[in-house]
Structure formats: C-alpha cells, structure tokens
N, C-alpha and C positions, 0 to 999 in steps of 0.2 A: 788371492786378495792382496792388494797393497794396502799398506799404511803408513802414510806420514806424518811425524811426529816432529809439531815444532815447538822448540825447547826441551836444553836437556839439562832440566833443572832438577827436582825429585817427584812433579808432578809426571813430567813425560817420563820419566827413570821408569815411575811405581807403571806406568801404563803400559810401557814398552813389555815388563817384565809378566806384566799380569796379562795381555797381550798373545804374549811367546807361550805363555803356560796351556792358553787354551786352543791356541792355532801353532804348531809346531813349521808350518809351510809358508803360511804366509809371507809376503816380504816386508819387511821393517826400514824405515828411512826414518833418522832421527837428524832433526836438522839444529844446529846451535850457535851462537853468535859467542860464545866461548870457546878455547880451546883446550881448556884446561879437564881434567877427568869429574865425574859427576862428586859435588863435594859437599859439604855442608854450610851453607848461606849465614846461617842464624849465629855459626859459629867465628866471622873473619872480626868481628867486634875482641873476642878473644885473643885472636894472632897480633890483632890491634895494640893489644894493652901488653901483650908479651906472654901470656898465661900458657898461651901453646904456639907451637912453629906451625908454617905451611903447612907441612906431609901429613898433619893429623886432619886436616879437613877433608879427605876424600871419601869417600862412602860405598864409592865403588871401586876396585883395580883397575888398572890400565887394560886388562883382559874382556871386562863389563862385556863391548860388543860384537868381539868376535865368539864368545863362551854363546849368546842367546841371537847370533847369526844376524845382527844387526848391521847395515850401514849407516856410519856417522860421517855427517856432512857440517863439521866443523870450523867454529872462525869465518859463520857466514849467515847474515840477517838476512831473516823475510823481509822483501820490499812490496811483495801483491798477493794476493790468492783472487783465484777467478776461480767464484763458487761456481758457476754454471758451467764451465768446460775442466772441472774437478781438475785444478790447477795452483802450485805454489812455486811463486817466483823469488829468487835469490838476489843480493847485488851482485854478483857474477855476471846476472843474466841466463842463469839455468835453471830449465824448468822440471818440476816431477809431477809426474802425474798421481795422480790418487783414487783409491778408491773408499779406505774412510781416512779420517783427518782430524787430527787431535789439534787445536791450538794452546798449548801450556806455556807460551814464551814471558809468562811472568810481569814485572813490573819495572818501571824506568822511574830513577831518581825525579822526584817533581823539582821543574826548572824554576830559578830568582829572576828576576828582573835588576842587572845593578852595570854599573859602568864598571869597564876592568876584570871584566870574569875571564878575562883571555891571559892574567897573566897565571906565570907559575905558581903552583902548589896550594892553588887552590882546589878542591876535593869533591866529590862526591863518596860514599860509604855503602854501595851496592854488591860490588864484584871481590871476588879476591884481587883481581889484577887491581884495583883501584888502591884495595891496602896494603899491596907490593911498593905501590909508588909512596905513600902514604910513609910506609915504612924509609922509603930511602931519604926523604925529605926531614926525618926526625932528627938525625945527628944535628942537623943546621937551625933546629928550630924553637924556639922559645918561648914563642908568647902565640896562641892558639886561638885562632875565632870559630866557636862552631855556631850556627844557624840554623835555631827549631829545637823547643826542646819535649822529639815527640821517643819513640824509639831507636831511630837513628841517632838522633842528635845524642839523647842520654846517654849512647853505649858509646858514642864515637870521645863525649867527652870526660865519660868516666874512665877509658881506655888511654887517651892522650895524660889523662892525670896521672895517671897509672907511672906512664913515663916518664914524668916530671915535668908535665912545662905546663906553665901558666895558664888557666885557659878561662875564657870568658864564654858563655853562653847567652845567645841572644833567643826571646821565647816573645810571644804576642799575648798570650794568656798568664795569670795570674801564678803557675806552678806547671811544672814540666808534668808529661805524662798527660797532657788532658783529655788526650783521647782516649786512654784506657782508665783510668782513676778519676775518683772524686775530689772537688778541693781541699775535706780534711786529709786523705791518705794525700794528694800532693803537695800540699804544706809539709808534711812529714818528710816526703820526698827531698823536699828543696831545705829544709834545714839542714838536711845530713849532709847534702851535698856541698853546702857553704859552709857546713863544718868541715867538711876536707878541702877547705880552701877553694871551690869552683864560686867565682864570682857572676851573677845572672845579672840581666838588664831584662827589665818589661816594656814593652808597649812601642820597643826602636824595631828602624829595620835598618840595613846595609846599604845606603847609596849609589857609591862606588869604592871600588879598590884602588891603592895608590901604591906605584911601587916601579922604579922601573922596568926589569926583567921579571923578576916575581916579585909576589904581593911583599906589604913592608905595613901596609895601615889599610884601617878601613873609616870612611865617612859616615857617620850614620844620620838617621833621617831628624833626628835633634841638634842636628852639628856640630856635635863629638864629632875626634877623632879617636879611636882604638889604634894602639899597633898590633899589628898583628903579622906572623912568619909564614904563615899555614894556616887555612882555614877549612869545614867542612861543612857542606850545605847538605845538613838536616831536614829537610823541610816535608817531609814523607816522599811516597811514591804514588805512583798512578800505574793502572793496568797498562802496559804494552801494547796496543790494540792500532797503531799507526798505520800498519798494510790491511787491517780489515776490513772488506766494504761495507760499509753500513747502509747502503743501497740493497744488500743481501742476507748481513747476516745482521739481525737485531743487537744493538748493545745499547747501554747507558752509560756510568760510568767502566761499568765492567760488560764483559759479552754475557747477553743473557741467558740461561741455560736452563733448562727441564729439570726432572727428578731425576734423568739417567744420565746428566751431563751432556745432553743433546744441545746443539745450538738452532736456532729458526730455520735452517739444514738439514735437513735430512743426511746424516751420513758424514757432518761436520761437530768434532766434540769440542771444550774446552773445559779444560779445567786447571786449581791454582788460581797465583792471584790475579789472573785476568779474568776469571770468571767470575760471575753476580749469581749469587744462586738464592734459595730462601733463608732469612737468619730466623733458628730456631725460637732465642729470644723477642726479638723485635718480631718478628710475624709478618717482614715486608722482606724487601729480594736489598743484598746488601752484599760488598765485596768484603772478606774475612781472610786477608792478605796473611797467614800464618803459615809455619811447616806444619803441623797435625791434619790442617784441612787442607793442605795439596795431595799430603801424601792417600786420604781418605776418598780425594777428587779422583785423582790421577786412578786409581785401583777401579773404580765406577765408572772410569771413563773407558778403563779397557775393557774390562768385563762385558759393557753393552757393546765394546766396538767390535770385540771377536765374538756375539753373539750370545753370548748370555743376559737376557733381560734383568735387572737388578736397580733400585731406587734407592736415592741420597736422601736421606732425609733433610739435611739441611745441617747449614754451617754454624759453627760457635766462635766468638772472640772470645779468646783467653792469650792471659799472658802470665809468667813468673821472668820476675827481678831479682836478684841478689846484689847486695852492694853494699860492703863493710859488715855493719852490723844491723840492715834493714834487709825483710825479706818483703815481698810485696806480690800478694796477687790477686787477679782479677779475670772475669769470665760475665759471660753475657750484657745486659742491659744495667750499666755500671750508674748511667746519670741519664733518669727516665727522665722524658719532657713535664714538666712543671706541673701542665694542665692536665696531664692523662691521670686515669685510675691505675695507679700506683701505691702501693703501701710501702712505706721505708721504714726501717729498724738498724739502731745502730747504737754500738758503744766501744768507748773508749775507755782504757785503761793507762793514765798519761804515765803513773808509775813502773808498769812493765813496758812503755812503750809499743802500744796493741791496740789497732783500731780493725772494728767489724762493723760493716753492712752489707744488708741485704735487702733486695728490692722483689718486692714480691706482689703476681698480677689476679688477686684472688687469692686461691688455695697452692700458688706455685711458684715455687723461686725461679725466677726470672735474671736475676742480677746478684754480684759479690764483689763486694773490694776486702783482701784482707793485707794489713799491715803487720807483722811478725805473728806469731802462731799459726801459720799455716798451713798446718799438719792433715789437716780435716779439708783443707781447700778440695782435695781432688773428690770427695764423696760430695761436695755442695756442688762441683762442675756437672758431676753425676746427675743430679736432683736436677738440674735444668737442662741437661741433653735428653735426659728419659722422660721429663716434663711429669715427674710426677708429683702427685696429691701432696702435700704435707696434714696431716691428719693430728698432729699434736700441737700445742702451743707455741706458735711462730717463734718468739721470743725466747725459746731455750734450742734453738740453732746458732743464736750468737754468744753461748757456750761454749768455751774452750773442750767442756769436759765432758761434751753431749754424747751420748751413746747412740749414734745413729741405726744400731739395729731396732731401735722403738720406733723408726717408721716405717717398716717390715711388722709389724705385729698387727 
C-alpha cells in the first residue's frame, strides 16, 4: 500500500503517525512546501513578540521520518492531483503515484487587493519563515500597519507591540475578534488594547503602498496617509485547495468530507484546515481552521486510510486569548443569526471585569464567550461537544461558582 500525504503540518504529522501504527509496511510519501521540521503554527505569533526563540517550535526532531520509515518530499508544492489515474503532481514536475491519499496541505494567507504590495517588508503571518523575515526587518522598524483585526492581525499586532513600535491596526467591523466574540466581549477587547497604546481605525482599507524600495506609508481608502515601516496582512486565511480539481473531488469553501474524513473519492482523504466537515454547533458543514481539530482530523483520517473504519463526529470553533490582564474565550455558535430559535443569557460584572454568555438551542449549550474567569470554560466546551441536555436552570451556568457535577445527577 502507498500513501501520500500532502502537507506536513500536524494534520498530516498525526496521520502519518497513526498510519505507521496500524500498517508497519506500508509506504509513506509525505509531501511539504516547507522545509523546516514539523513545528507548532499556533505558536510563531509567540517567537513574534520575543516570548520564545525559533528551536522551541518544533514538535517533532529532525529524526520524525526516518524513526516511522517515511519519505519526506520537502520544499515542494502540489501543483495537480489526477484523481482518476491516482496521481500527485509537484512543481518539479514529479509525479507519485498513490494508492490512498490524504490532502492536509492547510491554508494560504487570504490575498488584499492594493497598489505597492511588491514593495519590501510587507508581511504575511502564516509560516515560521515569514516571521524569520519579520524578525530581521524589526531592528529598522518603527511604526507598524497591520490589516484585519481577526486572529492573525490581533497576535501579529499584540506581538509587534510587544517589541515596541508603534502600531496601527486597520479592522472593517466595529471590534477585533469578530469572528470569534461578540460585540460586548470585543469592546472589551479593544479597550485593553488602546490601553496599551495599539491605535485602531474602522470602516478604512489600504489603497496603495508608498515607498520607494520598501514600504514608507500607506493611502488609505479615506485619503489618509499612515506611515508606516512594516506592515502585516491579517486578513484570515482560506483553505489551500488551488491543485484540486473540483471537476472530481467536491469542495466549497473547504474540500468536502464524510464522517471518516473521506472526500467524494474513494480512497482520497483530507483533513485540517482544508477540510469542511459538519460543525457540531451550527449543524451545517463549516471549515473550523484550528490546531485541536486537525490534530482530531488527521488521527481519522489515518485510521480509515490504514483500514480501520472509525467516525468524526464533527468539528468545534473554540479559541483562548491571553493578553496583559484579559483572558478571553470562546467555543461554538458565539453570535447566532438574529432570526433563528436561539436563547441568549448573559452578564456582566463591570467591577471585576467579567462578561458571560451563553447561547443556547433548546435544552443545549450551543455557544460561549467568556471574558476573565474562565476557569470553567473547558466543562461549558464540554457541554457543547457532548451536546448534552442541561436539566437545571440555565441561568446558574453563568455562575462563576456553578458546580457542574448537578448536571450529572
């Protein structure tokens, strides 16, 4: 049995491994457009700010593929797959054959539209390598534009403040974080962060870049000018899915996939954030771009590939934030649609600084934002991954001090 495996992020890592465990013969081709050792993604916002060097991101040793008999085909992008003659092509121009076939290759900075993105030190916030460069660009740099204030943008510009320089963030919505939080927890947000000096602008975008060799200013869509040394386009990501035919293998925003991480393929998986699977909350098929659910992907995905039939139940959005003196988190169906049968519950305590909601669809927590005390968050994450009942009075889950063994009784 062959298997190729492209990306070697922690989706194709955990499948590779879980793979090896149940097929010791097999052969393993792990293909990656990195050449760096498998490392941790979540964590270069960190190396960003200074909190940890490089060498602490890795995950796996330099050992990883020859220890589990893998060959690694590194420092090279998929450019095709021909589902029908089980086929994936490289820019090399070298082909491997397959016989099953994991696509985990992740997700690509979502592109701006602005005049000037060709000059220097201008950013993206994806890769390590990008916050290599990132890093060399800091000694010369002072005044900081970053662009989106979703996950990226937030870490990239709590990280550049970190180092002291100036930084403006440009956001389209009312409070950073909109995708994950509601507008009280992101008013909270955005206060803190203008308390440590990060200056936001609403409702601008970026024009063009001015600058001769590298960036120097930015135009923006109200006729400001910003200056700006360095900038970083925040603006999320989107699935990687550019060589896959969609003439063969179904996708939407993400590639579509089964309960066992199957794609409309037979004998073709993907999983991570290229994959759309079902969201637990929401109860429709939705991309859940997070490290918990690749590494949950990737484990489902090997298991059916080497032969052990086995079901995903479906994906969770959750997220924790830390930053000075806010804690912040959030899991499932945070800001339900307006019109649906929804129940919301929430309070605020402005004195300790502590906001709680919960969004619930009937008898079941469905949704959570919590803003400081979030001690209890991972039992309410619980309560909407296990979809279970709540049998007591809703109203005493937004409780600090709830004993959550009374919904076990």
């Amino acid at each position: 049995m062959r298997y190729v495996i492209i990306g070697n992020g922690v989706a194709g890592i955990y499948a590779a491994e879980t793979i090896r465990h149940l097929d010791d013969s097999g052969e393993i081709i792990m293909i990656g457009d990195e050449t760096f050792a498998p490392y941790c993604r979540p964590m270069i916002s960190l190396v960003l700010e200074g909190a940890i060097s490089p060498g602490e991101l890795p995950i796996r040793n330099g050992g990883f593929y020859h220890a589990l008999n893998i060959t690694p085909i590194l420092g090279s992008r998929v450019t095709r797959i021909d589902a029908e003659n089980r086929s994936v092509f490289i820019r090399k121009g070298e082909k491997f054959q397959f016989d099953k076939l994991l696509i985990a290759s992740g997700a690509d900075p979502r592109p701006i539209r602005a005049d000037g993105l060709d000059l220097k030190n201008i950013f993206f916030m994806r890769t390590q390598s990008h916050v290599q460069e990132m890093l060399k660009a800091l000694p010369h740099a002072k005044n900081a534009l970053v662009l989106g204030g979703g996950l990226v943008g937030f870490k990239a510009a709590y990280g550049l403040m970190h180092q002291g320089l100036d930084v403006t963030m440009l956001i389209r919505s009312g409070h950073p974080l909109s995708m994950q939080v509601d507008e009280t927890a992101g008013k909270m947000i955005l206060d803190t962060l203008v308390k440590h000096d990060l200056k936001v602008r609403g409702g601008v975008e970026v024009m063009q870049f001015e600058g001769s060799e590298a960036v120097r200013s930015a135009r923006l869509s109200d006729g400001t000018q910003l200056p700006c040394d360095m900038v970083v386009v925040g603006k999320g990501v989107l699935p990687a899915l550019s060589f896959v035919p969609r003439d063969q293998i179904e996708a939407d925003l993400g590639i579509l996939v089964s309960s066992r991480m199957e794609t409309s393929v037979p004998g073709i998986f993907a999983a991570g954030d290229v994959a759309e699977s079902v969201d637990i909350a929401r109860k429709t098929r939705w991309v859940n771009a997070i490290w918990p659910e690749a590494v949950a992907q990737g484990r489902i995905a090997g298991m059916n590939m080497a032969g052990r039939p086995i079901d995903y139940k479906g994906s969770l959005g959750r997220n924790v934030i830390r930053m000075s003196d806010l804690d912040v988190m959030s899991g499932g169906l945070v800001n339900p649609p307006p019109d649906a049968p929804y129940e919301i519950l929430s309070h605020t305590d402005p004195g300790r600084n502590v906001y709680r909601k919960l969004v619930f669809q009937e008898d079941k927590l469905v949704g959570m934002a919590l803003v400081n005390a979030i001690e209890q968050g991972g039992v309410l994450l619980s309560l909407i991954q296990s979809e279970t009942c709540v049998r007591v009075a809703k109203e005493k889950l937004l409780e600090p001090s709830f004993n959550y063994k009374r919904l076990m009784a």
